[in-house]
Each structure stands twice: as C-alpha cells, then as structure tokens.
C-alpha positions as CSV (number, residue, x, y, z in Angstrom):
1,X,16.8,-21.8,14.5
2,X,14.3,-19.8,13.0
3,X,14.2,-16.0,11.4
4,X,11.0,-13.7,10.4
5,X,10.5,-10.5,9.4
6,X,7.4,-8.8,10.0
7,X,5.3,-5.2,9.9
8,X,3.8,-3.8,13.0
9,X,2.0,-0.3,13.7
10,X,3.3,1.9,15.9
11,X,1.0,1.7,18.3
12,X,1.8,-2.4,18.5
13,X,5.9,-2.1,18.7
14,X,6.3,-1.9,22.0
15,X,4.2,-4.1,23.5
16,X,5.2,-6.7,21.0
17,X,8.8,-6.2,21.4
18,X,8.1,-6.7,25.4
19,X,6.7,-10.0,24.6
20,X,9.3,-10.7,22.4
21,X,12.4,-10.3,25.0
22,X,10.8,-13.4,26.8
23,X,12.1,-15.6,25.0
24,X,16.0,-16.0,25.7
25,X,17.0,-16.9,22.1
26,X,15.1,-13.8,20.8
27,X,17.6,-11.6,18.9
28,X,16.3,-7.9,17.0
29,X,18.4,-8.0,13.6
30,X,17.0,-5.1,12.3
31,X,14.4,-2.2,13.1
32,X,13.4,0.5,10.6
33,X,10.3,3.0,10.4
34,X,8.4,2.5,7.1
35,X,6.6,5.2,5.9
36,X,3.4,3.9,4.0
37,X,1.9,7.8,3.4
38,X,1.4,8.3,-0.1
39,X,3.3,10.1,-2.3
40,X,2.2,14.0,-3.5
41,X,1.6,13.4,-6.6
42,X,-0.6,10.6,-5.7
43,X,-2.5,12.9,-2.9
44,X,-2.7,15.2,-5.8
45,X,-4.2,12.8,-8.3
46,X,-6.7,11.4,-5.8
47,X,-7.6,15.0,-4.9
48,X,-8.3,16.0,-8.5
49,X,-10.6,12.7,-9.2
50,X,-12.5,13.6,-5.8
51,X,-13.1,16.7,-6.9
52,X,-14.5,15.5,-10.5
53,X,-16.6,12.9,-9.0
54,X,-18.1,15.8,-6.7
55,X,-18.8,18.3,-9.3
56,X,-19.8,16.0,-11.6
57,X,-17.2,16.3,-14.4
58,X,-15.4,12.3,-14.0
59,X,-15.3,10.7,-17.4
60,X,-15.1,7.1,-16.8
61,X,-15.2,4.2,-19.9
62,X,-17.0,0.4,-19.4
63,X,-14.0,-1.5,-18.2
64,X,-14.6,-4.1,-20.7
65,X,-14.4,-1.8,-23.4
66,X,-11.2,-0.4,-22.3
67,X,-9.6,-3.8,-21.6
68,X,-10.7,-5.0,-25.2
69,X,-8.8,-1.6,-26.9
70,X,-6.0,-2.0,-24.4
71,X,-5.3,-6.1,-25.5
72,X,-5.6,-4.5,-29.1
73,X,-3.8,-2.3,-28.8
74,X,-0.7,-4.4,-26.5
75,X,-1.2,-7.6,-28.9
76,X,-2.7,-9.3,-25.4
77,X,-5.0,-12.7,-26.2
C-alpha cells in the first residue's frame, strides 16, 4: 500500500477526486484549503517597489557588488 499527498486548484478537486473514488482501495486522509495569497505586508512592499520603478525613483546596486559586501560582511568564502 501506497500514500501521497498532493496540491490541486480548485478548479481541479472535483474532477480529480471523481476519478479518484474509482479505485476501491482509494481512502481521502485528509483535505484542507491552502491559501497561497500573499501576505499584506508583502502586497504592500510589492506595491511600493511598483510604484518606484514607475516613477522612476527605484535605487537598485550591481548584484555582484552587493553579494561581495554581504560575504564581507557575514564572513561567507
């Protein structure tokens, strides 16, 4: 015997579970709603960076700049 877990959209439940009570063995453990909406503060964050990119205010840094301060400063090799 066999057990999976797995994550389906909403619009693909139904017809999945009606496939899955063909099979006589089948057995639902466990069913829960995820929510994968972001947080408000992250809405928030991404909102403010939009609206610097679209004005024209976004202050960015060359990543490889910014890694080489960060493994300074973290003691990274």
């Amino acid at each position: 015997m066999r057990q999976i877990s797995l994550t389906l959209n909403d619009n693909e439940f139904d017809k999945f579970m009606d496939s899955l009570k063909s099979f006589k063995s089948a057995n639902v453990l466990k069913s829960k709603q995820v929510d994968l909406d972001l947080p408000q503060w992250q809405k928030d964050e991404l909102d403010k960076s939009i609206n610097e990119i679209e004005n024209g205010t976004v202050q960015s840094e060359d990543w490889s700049t910014l890694r080489d301060s960060l493994f300074t400063k973290y003691l990274v090799k």
